[in-house]
N, C-alpha and C positions, 0 to 999 in steps of 0.2 A: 511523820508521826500521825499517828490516830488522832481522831477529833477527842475518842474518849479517853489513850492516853493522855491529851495535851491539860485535859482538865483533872483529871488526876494529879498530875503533876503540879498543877497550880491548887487544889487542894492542899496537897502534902507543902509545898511552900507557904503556905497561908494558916495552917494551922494553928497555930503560936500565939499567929497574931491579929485573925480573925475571932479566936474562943477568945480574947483578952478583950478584944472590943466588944462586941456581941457582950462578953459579962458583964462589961462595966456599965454600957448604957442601959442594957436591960434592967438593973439592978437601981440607975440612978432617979433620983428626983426628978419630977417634970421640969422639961427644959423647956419655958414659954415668955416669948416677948413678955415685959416689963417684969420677969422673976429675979433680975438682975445674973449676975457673970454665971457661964455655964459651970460645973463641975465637972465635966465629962470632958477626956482627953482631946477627943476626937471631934466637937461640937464648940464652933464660940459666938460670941455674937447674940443677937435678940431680935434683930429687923434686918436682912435676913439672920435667920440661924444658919452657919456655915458651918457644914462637915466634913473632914477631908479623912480619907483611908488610902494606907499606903500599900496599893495592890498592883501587879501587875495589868499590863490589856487583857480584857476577858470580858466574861458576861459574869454580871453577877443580882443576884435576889434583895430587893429591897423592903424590907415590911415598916411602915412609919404607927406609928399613935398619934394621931391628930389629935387636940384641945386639951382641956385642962382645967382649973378653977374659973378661969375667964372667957367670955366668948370670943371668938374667933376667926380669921379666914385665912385660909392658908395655901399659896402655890408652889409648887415642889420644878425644879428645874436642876439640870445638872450637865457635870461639864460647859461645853460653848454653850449656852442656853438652850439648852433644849428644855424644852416644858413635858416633866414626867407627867404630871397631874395637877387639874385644871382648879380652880379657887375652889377649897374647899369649907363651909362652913361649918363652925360647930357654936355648941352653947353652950353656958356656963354652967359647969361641970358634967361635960359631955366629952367623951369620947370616940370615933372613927379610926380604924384599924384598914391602912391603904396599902396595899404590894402592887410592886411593879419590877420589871425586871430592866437593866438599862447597860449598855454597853460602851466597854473605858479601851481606848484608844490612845497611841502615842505618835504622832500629835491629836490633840482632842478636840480642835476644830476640824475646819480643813485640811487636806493630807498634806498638800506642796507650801502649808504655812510653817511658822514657826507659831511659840505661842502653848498660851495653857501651862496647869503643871502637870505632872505627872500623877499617877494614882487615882482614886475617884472622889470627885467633890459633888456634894449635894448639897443645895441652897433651898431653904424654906423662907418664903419669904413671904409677898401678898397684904392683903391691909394690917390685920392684927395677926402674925404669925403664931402658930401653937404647935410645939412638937414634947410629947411626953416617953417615947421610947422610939427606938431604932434600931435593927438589925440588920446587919448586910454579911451575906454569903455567896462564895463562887456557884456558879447555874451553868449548865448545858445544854435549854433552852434554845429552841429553836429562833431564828433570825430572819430579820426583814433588810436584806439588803440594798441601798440607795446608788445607783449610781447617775451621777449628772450634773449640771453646772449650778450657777449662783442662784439660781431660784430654785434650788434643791436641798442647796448643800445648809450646814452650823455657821451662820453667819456668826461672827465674833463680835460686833458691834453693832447693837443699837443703833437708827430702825430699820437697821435693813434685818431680812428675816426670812428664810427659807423656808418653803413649803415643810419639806420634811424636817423639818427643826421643832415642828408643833406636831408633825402624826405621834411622836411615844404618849400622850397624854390620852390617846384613846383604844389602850392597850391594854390589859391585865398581866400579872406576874404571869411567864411563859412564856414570852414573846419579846424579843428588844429590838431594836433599828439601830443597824448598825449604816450611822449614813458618810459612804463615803464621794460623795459627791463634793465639786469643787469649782471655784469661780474661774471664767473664764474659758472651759473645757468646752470642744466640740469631742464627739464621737469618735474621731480618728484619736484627738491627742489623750484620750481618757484610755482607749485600749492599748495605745503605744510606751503611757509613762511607765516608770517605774515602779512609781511610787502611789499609781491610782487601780489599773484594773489589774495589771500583774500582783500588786500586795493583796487585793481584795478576795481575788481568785481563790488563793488557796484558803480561805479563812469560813468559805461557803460548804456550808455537809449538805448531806442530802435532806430535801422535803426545804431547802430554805428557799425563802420569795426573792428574786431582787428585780427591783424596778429602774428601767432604763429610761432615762427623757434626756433628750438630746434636743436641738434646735437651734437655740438661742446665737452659739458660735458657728454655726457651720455656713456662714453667709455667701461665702467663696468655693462651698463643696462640690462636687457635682453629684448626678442622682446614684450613678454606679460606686463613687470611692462612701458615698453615707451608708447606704445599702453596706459594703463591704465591710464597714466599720461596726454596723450593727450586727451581722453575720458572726465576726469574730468576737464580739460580745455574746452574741446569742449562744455559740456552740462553747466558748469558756464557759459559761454558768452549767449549760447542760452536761457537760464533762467530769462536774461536779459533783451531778446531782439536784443541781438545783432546778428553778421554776422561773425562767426569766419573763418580765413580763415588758411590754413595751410602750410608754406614755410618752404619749403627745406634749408636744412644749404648752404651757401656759400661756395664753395670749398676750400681746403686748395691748396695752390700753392706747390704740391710734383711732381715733373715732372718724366716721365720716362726717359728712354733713348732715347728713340725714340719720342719726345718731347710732348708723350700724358699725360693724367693726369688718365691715366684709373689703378688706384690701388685704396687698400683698406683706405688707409692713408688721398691722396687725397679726397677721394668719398664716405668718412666718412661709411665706415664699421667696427664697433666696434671690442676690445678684444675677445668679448664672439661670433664675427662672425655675427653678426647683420648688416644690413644694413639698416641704419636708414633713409635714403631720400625712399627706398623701400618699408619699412614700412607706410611712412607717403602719400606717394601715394596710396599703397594699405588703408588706413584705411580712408583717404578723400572721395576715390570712395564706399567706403561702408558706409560710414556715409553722403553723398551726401553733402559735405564739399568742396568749392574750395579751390584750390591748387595753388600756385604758387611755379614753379618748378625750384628754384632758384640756387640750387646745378647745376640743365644739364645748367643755361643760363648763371653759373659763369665759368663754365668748357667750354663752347665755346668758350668766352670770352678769360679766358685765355690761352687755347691753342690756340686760332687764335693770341695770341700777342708773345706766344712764351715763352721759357727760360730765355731770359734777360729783352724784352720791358714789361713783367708782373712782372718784380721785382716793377715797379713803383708804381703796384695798393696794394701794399702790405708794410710793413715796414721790408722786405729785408734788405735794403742799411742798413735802421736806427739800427734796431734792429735785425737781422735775422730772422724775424718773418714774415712768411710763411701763418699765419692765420689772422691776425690782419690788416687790412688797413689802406692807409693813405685816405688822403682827395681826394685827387685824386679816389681812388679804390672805398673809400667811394659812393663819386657821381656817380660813372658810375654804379654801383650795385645798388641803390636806385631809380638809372632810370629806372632800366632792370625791378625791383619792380614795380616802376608807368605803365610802358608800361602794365602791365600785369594788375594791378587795371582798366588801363582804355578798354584793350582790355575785361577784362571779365565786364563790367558793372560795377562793386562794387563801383565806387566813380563819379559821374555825371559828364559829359565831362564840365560845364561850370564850375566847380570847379577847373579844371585843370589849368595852366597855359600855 
């Protein structure tokens, strides 16, 4: 099936009951923390305001009204937390009109999890939440696809927190991430499941981004089967249509003595002696593949913050965990990503926010 049949079709199913939503809220009272219970079907709650619409996986257009009689700040997150749009304030009797475009999935974290519901949920939440109107329609909107492991992927639980779990927040309506990345994956097991790079496959049109980081599990790979693994990665996306791009694992926060991070542990050189961001460098530039080199821009990163102020970008405190981020580490690594989207061209600057 056509990309622009398949959206047609989810049109023509959504009809009914997209115009019935779309009228009601358009039409309703402002729905703003401390206005008491919502009137609107589809919207309940006041801290967060919870929205749920019962739609098929797709992409679909979301336009918000922020504020209201009260002032306000407001964060927008949807499905596994993903953060559409970043605190936004308003003032008392002030209004801001936000689109973004965001993509629902079954399952709606993780692929090989259970979990979530079905359809799409939007949460306004943040210190004083203010939502006055809401509209959501199906999109054919191009896509930023995510493939890679737990420092990638929709972490479900609080603080752990994937890089690409915070990139939709610096995005404008036209563009969604669709992130299917997943914990625990190396490069072989992500092109082999079922249910990760075979489903994602066909779900890519032409002109879409999808970015591949790999590392984390391949501790026992050797250089020829990760090479292989990313090949077959490489040439499904292009098969496509698509625009694969190849990123570097995130550093692990293993410091030396001398407070550099320049070891094997850190800088992700495998058991078998591999060095896997080396690899994927060399095999970008042979396959004429951009790169974003996200291992050297997380190791600046951290060594310019040091031994203790980079405990924050990590879940250190919480957990002793040296590899995994919090929301914090999250964001500022999924910036270092955008800067890079937007300095090499790959995603339109007026898409950007």
């Amino acid at each position: 099936m056509t990309r622009a049949r398949a959206v047609l079709l989810r049109a023509t199913v959504l009809t009914i009951a997209c115009s019935t939503l779309v009228t009601a809220l358009s039409v309703a009272p402002a729905l703003a923390a401390g206005h008491g219970a919502s009137a609107v079907e589809n919207c309940t709650g006041t801290a967060p305001v919870v929205c749920h619409f019962d739609v098929p996986p797709g992409t679909y257009d979301v336009t918000a009204v922020l504020g209201g009689a009260q002032a306000g700040s407001t964060v927008v997150t949807a499905e596994a937390r993903r953060v559409m749009l970043a605190a936004t304030a308003t003032g008392a009797g002030e209004q801001v009109r936000e689109s973004f475009t965001v993509n629902v999935r079954d399952p709606e974290g993780q692929p090989t999890r259970p979990g979530g519901s079905p359809g799409l949920d939007l949460y306004f939440g943040g210190q004083v939440p203010r939502l006055s109107d809401l509209t959501v329609t199906p999109s054919d909107h191009a896509q930023l696809f995510l493939a890679g492991d737990s420092t990638v992927c929709d972490q479900e639980t609080a603080p752990y927190t994937g890089w690409g779990q915070m990139l939709p927040q610096f995005f404008t309506q036209g563009l969604s991430v669709a992130n299917h990345a997943d914990s625990g994956e190396s490069a072989g097991s992500f092109l082999a499941n079922s249910r990760l790079f075979p489903a994602m496959r066909p779900l890519i049109g032409d002109g879409d981004v999808v970015l591949i980081q790999f590392g984390h599990n391949d501790k026992q790979t050797t250089a020829q089967s990760f090479r292989t693994s990313l090949n077959g990665l490489i040439d499904g996306v292009r098969a496509r249509g698509g625009t694969p791009v190849l990123v570097t694992p995130i550093v692990r926060r293993w410091f030396n003595t001398d407070g550099t991070l320049n070891n094997g542990t850190a800088l992700h050189v495998n058991a078998l002696g591999v060095n896997l961001p080396a690899e994927m460098r060399r095999l970008a530039a042979e396959r004429g593949v951009a790169l974003i080199d996200l291992t050297q821009l997380t190791r600046q990163r951290v060594e310019e913050l040091g031994p203790q102020a980079s405990r924050a970008l990590y879940l250190t405190n919480e957990a002793g965990d040296n590899t995994h981020t919090s929301e914090r580490g999250a964001t500022e690594f999924s910036h270092l990503v955008l800067r890079q989207l937007a300095a090499q061209n790959l995603i339109p600057a007026e898409l950007i926010r």
